[in-house]
Rosetta silent file (secondary structure, phi, psi, omega in degrees, C-alpha in Angstrom):
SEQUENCE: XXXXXXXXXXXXXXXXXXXXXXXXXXXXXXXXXXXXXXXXXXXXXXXXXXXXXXXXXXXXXXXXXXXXXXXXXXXXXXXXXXXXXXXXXXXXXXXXXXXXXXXXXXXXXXXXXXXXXXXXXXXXXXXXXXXXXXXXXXXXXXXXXXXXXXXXXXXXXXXXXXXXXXXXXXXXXXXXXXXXXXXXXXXXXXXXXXXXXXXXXXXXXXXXXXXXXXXXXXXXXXXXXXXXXXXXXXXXXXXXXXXXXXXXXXXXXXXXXXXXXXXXXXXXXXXXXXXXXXXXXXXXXXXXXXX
SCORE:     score description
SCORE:     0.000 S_00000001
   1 L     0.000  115.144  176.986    0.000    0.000    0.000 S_00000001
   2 L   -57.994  165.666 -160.425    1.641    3.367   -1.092 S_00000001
   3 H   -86.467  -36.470  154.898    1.855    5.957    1.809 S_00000001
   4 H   -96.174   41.833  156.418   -0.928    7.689    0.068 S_00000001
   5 H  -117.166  -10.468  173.397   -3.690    5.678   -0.080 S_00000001
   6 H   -80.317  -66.879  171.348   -2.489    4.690    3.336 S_00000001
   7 H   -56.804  -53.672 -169.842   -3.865    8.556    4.330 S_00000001
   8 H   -54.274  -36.029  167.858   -6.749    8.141    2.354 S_00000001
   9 H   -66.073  -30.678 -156.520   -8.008    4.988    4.104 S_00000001
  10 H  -118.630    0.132  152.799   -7.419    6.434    7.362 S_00000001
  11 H   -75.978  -35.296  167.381   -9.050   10.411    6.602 S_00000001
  12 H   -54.539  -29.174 -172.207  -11.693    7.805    5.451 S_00000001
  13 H  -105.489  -56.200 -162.269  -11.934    6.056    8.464 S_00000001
  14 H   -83.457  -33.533  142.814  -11.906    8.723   10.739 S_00000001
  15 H   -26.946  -37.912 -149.099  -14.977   10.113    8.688 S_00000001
  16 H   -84.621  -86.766  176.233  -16.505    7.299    9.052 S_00000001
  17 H    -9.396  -63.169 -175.095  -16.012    7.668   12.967 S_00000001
  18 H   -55.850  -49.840  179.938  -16.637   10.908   13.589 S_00000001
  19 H   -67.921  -25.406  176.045  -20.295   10.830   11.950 S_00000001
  20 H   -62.831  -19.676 -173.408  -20.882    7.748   13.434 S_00000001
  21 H  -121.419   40.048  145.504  -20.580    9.046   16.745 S_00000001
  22 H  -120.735    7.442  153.804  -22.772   11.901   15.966 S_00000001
  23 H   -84.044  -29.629 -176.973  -25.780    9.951   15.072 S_00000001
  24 H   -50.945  -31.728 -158.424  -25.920    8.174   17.691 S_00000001
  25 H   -93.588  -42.753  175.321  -27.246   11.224   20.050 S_00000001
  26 H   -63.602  -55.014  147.651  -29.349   12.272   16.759 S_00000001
  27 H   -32.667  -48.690 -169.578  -31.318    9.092   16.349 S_00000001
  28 H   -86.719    5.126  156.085  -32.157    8.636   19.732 S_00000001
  29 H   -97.194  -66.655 -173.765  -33.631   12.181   19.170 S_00000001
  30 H   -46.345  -41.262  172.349  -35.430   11.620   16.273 S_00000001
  31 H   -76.375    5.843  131.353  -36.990    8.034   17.755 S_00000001
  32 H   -33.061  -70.094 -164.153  -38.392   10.535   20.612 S_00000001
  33 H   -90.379   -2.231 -179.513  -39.797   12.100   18.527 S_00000001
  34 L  -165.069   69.403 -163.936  -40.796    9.813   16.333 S_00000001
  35 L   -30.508  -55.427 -165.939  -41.066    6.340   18.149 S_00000001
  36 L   -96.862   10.473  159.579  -41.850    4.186   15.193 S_00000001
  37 L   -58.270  139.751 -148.595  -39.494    5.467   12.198 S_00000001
  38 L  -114.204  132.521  175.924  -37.691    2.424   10.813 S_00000001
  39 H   -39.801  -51.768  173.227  -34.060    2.708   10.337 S_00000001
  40 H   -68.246   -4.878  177.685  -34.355    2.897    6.316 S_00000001
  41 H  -108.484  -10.030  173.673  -36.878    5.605    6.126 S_00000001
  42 H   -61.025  -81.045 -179.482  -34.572    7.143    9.020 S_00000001
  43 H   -31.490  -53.286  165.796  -31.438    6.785    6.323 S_00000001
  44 H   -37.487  -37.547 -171.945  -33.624    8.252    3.566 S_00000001
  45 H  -101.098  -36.807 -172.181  -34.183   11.444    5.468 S_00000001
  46 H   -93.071    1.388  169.241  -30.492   11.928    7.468 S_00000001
  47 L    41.188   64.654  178.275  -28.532   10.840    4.034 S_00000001
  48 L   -82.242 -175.547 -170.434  -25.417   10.034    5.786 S_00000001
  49 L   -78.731  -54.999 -153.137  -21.846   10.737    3.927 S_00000001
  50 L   -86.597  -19.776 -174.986  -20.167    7.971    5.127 S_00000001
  51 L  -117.062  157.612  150.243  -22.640    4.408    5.004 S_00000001
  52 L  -113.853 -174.481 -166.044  -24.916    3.207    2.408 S_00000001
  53 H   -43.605  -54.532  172.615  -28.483    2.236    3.316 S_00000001
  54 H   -41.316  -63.755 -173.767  -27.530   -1.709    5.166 S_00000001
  55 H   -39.383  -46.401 -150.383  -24.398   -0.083    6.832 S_00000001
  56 H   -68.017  -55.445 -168.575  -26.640    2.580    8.470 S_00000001
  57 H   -10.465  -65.435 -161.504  -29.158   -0.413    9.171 S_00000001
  58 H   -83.961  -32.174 -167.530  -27.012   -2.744   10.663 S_00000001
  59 H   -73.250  -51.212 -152.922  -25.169    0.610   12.564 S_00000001
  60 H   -74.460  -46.623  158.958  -29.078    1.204   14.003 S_00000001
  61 H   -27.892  -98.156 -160.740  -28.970   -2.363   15.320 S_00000001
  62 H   -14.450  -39.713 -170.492  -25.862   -2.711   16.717 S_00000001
  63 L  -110.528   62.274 -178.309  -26.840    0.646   19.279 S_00000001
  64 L     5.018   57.056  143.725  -30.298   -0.545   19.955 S_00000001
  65 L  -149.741   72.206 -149.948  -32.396    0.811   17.706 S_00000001
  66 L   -75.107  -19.580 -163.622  -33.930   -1.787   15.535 S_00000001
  67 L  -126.699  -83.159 -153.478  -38.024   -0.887   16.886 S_00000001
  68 L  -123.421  161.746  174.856  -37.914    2.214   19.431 S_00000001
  69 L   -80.511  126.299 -165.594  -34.929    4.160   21.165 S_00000001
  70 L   -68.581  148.111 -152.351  -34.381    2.508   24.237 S_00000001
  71 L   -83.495  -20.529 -174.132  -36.381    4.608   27.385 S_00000001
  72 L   -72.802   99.213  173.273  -32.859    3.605   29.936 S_00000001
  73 L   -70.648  140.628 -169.327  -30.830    6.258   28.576 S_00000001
  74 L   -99.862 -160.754 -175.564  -26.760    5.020   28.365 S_00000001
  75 L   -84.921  156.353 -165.987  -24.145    6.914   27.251 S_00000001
  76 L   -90.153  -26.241  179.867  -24.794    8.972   23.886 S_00000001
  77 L  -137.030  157.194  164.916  -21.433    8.122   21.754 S_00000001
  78 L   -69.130   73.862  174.387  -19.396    5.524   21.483 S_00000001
  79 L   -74.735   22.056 -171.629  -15.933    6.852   22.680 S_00000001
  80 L   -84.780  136.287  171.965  -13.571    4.345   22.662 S_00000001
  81 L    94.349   18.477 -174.400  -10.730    5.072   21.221 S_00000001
  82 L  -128.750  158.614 -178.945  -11.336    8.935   21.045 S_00000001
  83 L   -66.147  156.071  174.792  -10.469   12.003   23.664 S_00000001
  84 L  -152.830  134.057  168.792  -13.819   11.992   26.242 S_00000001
  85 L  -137.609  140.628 -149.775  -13.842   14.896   28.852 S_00000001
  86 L   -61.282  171.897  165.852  -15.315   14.401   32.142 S_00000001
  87 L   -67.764  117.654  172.016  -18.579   16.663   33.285 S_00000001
  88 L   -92.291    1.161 -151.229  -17.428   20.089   34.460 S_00000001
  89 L   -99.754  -36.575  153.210  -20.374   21.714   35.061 S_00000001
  90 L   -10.346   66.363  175.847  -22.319   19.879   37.441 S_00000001
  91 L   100.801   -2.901  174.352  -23.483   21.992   40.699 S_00000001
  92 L   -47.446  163.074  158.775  -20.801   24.579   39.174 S_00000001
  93 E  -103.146  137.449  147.494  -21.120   28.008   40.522 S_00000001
  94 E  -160.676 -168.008 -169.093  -20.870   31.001   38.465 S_00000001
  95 L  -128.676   21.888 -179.523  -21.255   34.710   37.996 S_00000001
  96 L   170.724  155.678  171.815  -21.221   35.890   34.925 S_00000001
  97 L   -28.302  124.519  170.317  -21.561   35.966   31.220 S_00000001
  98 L    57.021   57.797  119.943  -18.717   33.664   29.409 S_00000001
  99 L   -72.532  -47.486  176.295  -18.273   31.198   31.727 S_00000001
 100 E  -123.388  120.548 -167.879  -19.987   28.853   30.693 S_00000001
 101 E  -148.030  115.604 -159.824  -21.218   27.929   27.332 S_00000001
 102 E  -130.649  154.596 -151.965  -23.050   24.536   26.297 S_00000001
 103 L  -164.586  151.712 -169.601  -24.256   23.253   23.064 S_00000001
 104 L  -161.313  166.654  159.264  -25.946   20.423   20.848 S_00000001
 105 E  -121.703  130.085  172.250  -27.226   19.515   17.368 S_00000001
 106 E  -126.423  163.419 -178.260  -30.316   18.834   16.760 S_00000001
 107 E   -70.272 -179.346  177.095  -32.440   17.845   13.114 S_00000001
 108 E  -161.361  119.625  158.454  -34.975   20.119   11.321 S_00000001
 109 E  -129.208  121.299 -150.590  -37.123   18.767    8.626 S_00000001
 110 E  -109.365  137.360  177.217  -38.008   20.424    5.628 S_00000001
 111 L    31.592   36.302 -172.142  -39.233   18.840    2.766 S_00000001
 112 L    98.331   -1.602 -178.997  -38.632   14.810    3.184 S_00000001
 113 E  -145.077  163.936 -165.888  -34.873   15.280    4.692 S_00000001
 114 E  -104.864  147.455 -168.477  -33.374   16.274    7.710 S_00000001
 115 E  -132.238  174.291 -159.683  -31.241   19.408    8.305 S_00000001
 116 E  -154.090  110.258  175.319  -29.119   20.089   11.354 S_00000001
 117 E   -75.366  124.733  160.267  -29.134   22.857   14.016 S_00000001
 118 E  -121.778  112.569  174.971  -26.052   23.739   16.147 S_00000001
 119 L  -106.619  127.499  160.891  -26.709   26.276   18.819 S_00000001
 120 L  -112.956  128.740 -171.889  -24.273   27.464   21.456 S_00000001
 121 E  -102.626  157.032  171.120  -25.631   29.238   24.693 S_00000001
 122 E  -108.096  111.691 -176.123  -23.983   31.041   27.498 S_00000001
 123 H   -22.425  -63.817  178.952  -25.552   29.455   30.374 S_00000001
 124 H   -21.157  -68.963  159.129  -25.182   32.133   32.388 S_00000001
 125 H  -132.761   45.616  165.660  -28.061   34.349   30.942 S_00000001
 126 L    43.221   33.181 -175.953  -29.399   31.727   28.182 S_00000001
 127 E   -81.923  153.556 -170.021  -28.120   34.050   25.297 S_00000001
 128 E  -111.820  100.849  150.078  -27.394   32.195   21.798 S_00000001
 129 L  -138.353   42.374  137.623  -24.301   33.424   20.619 S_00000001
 130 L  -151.930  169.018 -178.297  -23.164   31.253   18.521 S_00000001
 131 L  -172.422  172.475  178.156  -25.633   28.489   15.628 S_00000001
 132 L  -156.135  163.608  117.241  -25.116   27.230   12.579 S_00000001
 133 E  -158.127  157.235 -144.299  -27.025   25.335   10.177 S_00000001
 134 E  -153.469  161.857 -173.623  -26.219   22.674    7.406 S_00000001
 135 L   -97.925   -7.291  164.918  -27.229   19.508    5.424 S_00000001
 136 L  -115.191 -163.388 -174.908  -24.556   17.468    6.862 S_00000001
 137 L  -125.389   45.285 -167.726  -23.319   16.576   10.057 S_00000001
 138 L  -102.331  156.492  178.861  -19.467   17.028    9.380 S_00000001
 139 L   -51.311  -17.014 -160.901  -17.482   19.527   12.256 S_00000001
 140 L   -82.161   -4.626  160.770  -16.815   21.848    9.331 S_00000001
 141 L  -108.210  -12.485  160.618  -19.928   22.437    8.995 S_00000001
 142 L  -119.479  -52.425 -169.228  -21.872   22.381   12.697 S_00000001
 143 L   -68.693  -34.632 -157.676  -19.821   22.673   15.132 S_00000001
 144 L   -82.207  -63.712 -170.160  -16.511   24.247   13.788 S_00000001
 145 H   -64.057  -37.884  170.038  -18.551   27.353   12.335 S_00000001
 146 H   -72.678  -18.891  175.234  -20.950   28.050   15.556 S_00000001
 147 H   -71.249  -39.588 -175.122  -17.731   28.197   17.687 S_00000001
 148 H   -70.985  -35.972  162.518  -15.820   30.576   15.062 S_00000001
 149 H   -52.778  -70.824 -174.775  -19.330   32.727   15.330 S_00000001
 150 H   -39.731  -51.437  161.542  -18.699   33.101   19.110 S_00000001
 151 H   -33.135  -84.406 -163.762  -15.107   34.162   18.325 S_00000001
 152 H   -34.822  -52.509 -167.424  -16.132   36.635   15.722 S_00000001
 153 H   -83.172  -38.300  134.786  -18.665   37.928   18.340 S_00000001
 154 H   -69.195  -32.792 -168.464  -16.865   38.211   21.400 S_00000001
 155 L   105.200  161.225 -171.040  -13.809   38.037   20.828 S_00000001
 156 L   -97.704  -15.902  176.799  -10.986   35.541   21.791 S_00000001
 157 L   -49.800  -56.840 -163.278  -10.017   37.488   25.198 S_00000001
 158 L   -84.151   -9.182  158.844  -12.915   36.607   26.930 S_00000001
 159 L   -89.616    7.491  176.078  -13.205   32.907   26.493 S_00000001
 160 L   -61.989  122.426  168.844   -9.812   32.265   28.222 S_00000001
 161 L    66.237   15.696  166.783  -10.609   29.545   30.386 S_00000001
 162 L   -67.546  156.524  176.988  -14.090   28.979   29.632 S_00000001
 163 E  -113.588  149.322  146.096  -15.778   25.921   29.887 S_00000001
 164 E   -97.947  101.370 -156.861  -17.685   24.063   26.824 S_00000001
 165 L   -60.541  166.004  160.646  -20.084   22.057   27.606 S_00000001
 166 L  -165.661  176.819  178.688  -21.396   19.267   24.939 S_00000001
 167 L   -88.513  -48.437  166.074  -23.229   16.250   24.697 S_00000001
 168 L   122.822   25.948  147.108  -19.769   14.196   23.592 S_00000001
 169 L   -41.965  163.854  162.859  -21.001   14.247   19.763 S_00000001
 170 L   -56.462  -46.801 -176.561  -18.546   13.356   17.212 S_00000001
 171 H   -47.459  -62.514 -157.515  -18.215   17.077   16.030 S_00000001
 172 H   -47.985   -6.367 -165.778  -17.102   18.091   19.814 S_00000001
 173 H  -159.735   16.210  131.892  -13.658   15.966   19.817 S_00000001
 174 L   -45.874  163.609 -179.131  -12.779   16.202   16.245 S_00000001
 175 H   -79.510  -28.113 -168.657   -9.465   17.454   15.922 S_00000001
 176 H   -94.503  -18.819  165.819  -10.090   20.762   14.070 S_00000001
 177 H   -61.660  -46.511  174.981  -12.532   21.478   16.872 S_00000001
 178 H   -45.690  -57.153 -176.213  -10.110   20.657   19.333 S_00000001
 179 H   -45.113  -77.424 -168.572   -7.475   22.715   17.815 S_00000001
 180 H   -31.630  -52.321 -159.183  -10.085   25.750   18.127 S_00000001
 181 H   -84.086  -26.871  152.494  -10.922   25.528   21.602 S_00000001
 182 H    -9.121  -87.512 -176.677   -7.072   24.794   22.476 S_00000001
 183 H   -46.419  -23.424  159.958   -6.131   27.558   20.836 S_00000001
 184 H   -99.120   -8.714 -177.895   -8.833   29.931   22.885 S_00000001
 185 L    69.781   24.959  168.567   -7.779   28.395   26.106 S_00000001
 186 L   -55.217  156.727  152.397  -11.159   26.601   26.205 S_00000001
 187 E  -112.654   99.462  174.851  -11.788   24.111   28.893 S_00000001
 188 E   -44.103  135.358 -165.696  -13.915   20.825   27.146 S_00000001
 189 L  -148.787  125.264 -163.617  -16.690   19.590   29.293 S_00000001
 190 L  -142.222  146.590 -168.736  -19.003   16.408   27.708 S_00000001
 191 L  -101.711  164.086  160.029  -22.110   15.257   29.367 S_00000001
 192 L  -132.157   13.303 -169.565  -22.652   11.246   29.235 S_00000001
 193 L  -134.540  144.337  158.160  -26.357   10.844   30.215 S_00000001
 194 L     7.106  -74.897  168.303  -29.167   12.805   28.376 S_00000001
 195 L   -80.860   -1.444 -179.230  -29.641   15.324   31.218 S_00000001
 196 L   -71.839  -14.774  170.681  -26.178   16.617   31.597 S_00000001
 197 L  -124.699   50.640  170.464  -27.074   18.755   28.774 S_00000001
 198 L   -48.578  -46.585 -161.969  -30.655   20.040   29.746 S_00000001
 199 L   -81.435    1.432  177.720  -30.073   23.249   28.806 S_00000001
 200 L   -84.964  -42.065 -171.009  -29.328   22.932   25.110 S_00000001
 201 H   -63.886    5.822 -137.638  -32.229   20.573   25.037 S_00000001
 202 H  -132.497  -43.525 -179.585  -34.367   22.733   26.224 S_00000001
 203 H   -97.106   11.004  159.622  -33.183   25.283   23.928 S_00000001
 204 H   -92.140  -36.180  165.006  -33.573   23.020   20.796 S_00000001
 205 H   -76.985  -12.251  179.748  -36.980   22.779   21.177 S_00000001
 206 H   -66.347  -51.682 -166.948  -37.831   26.342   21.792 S_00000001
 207 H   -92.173  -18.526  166.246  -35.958   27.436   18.422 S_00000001
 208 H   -79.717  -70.425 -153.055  -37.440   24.329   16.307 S_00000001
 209 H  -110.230   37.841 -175.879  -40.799   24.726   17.345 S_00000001
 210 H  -133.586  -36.394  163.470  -41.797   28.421   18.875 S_00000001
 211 H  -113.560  -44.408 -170.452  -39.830   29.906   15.761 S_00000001
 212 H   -53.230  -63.350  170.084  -39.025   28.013   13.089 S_00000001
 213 H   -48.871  -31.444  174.584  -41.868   25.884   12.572 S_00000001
 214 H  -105.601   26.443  176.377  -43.652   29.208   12.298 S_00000001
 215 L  -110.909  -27.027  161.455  -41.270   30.843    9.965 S_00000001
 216 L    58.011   54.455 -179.490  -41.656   27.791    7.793 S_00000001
 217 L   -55.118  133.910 -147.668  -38.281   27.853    5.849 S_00000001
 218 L  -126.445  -28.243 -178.188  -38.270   25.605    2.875 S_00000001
 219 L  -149.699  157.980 -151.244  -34.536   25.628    1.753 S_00000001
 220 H   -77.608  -21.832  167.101  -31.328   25.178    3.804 S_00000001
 221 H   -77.135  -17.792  167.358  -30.404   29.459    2.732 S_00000001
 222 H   -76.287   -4.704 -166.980  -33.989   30.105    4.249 S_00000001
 223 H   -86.877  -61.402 -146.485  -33.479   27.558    7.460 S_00000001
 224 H   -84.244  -22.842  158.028  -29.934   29.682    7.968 S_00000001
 225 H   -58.177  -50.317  153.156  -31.805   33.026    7.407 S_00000001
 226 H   -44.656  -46.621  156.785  -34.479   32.060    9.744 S_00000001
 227 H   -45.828  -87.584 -173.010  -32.021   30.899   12.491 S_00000001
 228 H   -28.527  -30.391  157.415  -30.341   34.017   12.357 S_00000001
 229 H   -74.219  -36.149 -174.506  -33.968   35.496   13.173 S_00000001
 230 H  -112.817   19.698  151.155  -35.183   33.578   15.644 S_00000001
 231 L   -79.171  -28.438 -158.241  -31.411   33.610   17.714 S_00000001
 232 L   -96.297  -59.864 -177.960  -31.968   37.671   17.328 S_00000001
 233 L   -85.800   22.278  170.862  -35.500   37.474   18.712 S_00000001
 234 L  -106.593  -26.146  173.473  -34.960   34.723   21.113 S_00000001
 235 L   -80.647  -31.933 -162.031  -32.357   37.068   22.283 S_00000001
 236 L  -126.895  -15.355  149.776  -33.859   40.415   22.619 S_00000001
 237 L  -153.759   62.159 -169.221  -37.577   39.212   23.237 S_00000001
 238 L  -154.444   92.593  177.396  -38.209   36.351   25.199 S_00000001
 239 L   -48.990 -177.712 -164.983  -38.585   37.227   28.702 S_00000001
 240 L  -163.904   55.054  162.183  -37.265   34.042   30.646 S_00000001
 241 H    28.940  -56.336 -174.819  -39.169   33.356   34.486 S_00000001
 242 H   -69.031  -15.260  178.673  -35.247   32.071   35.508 S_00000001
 243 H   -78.721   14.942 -160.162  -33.770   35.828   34.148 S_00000001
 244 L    51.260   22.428 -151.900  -36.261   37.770   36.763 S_00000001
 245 L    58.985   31.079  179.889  -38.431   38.216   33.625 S_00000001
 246 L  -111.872  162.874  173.893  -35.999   39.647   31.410 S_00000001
 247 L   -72.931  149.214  145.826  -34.780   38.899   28.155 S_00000001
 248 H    11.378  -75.933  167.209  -31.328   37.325   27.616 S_00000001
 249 H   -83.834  -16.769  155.500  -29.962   40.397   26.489 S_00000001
 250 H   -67.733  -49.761 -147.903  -31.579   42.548   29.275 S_00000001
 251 H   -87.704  -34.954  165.538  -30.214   40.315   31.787 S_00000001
 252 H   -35.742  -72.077 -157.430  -26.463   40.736   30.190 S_00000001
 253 H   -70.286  -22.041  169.417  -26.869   44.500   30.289 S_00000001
 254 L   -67.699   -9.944 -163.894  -28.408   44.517   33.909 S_00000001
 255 L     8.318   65.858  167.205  -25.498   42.854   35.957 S_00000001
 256 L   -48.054  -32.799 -162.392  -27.453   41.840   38.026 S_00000001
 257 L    86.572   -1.813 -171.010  -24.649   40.069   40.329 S_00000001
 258 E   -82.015  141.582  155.910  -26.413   36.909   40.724 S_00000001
 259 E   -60.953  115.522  152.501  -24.769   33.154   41.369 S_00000001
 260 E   -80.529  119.464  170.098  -25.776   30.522   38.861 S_00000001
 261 E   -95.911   92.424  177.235  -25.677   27.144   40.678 S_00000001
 262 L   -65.870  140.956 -175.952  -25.883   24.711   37.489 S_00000001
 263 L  -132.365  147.591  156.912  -28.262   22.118   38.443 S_00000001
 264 L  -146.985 -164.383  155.070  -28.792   18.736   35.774 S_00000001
 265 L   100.531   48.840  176.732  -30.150   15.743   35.660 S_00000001
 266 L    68.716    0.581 -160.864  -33.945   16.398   34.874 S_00000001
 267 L  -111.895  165.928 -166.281  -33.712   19.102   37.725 S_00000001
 268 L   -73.702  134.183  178.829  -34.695   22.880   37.385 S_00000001
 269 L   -77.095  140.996  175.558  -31.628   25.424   36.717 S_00000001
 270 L  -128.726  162.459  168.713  -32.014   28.078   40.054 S_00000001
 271 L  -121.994  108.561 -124.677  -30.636   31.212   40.307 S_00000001
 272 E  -117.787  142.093 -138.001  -29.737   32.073   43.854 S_00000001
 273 E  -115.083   81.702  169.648  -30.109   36.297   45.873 S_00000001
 274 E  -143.298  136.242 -155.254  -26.538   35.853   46.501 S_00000001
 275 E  -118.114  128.249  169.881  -23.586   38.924   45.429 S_00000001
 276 L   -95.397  164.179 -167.009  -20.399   37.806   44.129 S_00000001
 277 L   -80.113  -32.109  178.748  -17.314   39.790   44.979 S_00000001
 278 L  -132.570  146.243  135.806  -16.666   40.217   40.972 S_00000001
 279 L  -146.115  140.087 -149.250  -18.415   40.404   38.021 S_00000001
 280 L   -79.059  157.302  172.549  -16.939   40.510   34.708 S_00000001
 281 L  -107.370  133.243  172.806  -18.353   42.775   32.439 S_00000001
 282 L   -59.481  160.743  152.511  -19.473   41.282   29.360 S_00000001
 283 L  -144.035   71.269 -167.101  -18.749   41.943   25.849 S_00000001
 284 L  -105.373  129.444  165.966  -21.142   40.218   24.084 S_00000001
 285 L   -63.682  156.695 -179.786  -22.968   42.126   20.960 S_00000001
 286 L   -68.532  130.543  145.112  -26.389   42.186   20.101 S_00000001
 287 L    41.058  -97.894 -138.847  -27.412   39.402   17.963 S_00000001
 288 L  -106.105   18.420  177.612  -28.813   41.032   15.046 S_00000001
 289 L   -90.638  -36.246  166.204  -24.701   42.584   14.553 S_00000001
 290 L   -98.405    7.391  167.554  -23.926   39.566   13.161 S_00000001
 291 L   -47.422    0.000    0.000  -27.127   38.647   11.040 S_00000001
């Protein structure tokens, strides 16, 4: 075997890998939502890159889900043989904006095939600053680009030592991902159960079905036009019960001073009447600056 076809099998292979262990977390959304979809009309609609129609089959076996997605939830990817980084976030405390920042992909489906949302939030005061979305599920296209939005939009100063939360998809521990949050001084933070990443989930259904679904985008430049709208008005007007009724972006510009005590696990996020000795001042832009 010549030394290059020797890369090509193994850039091939680690494709292969990567997507595989970002459907897994993606199925087991979609058979939520849609208990009885059969692994071949599933493959019709997520078109993966890397399998043809058997492979995926036999892939939907293998991770139990030949009938329904099983109700015990396990761990969401396969990670052996890949970087895994423990939960950091768990019962953290913290006090301010860009600290914390957690993220997921979830489908969209428009016209017989599935499209793919990546949102990232800052915990802190549930602001979206960074999304993406795309027809496949490679990092260069969900993951890689909503993180380089956050960049763009904050700046690289103020993520020093941040953590990033994920579900422990395949995008999150690619290598060109890695390199990124390296390279920011990121600290990597991967849930392994369901609930370690309530808050994205929580904020995937809000932006699939409170905007989207009523914006009713039709093609993947209206789905990414549409995002971009309902991140700006998800931001700037949608009070939030855990904000003291304020939006997102009110609650930025208020410094308030309040402790977040991350709660997971199925349990309610609190915010606690408690004054921290600092808080950073944000520099996070509106929105609709990068629309």
């Amino acid at each position: 075997m010549s030394k290059q076809n020797f890369h090509q099998r193994m850039n091939h292979w680690l494709d292969q890998k990567e997507e595989q262990a970002a459907l897994i977390p993606l199925i087991r959304e979609i058979r939520e939502d849609h208990p009885n979809m059969s692994a071949r009309v599933m493959y019709q609609k997520i078109r993966p890159q890397t399998m043809g129609r058997d492979k995926f089959e036999a892939f939907c076996f293998e991770h139990g889900f030949k009938v329904v997605c099983p109700k015990n939830y396990r761990k969401t990817t396969d990670s052996s043989g890949v970087e895994h980084f423990p939960n950091l976030i768990e019962g953290l405390e913290i006090t301010g904006v860009n600290q914390v920042f957690v993220s997921d992909i979830t489908y969209y489906e428009m016209n017989g095939r599935f499209y793919y949302l990546t949102l990232i939030m800052d915990v802190y005061n549930r602001e979206i600053v960074g999304h993406s979305a795309s027809d496949n599920l490679r990092t260069k296209s969900t993951s890689l680009p909503a993180l380089q939005m956050v960049v763009n939009t904050i700046g690289p100063d103020p993520l020093k030592g941040a953590i990033f939360h994920s579900d422990g998809g395949g995008q999150y521990y690619a290598q060109e991902f890695l390199k990124l949050t390296s390279r920011l001084e990121m600290r990597n933070s991967m849930a392994e159960e369901v609930f370690e990443n309530s808050h994205s989930e929580r904020l995937n259904g809000i932006i699939k079905n409170d905007y989207l679904i009523g914006y009713g985008p039709q093609t993947l430049p209206e789905l990414r036009r549409d995002l971009d709208r309902a991140a700006y008005h998800y931001n700037t007007g949608k009070p939030h019960g855990s904000l003291n009724g304020q939006t997102p972006a009110e609650y930025r510009r208020s410094n308030s001073g309040k402790i977040l005590k991350i709660k997971q696990k199925n349990k309610p996020v609190e915010i606690e009447n408690n004054s921290p000795s600092y808080f950073p001042t944000s520099t996070v832009h509106h929105q609709h600056q990068y629309v």
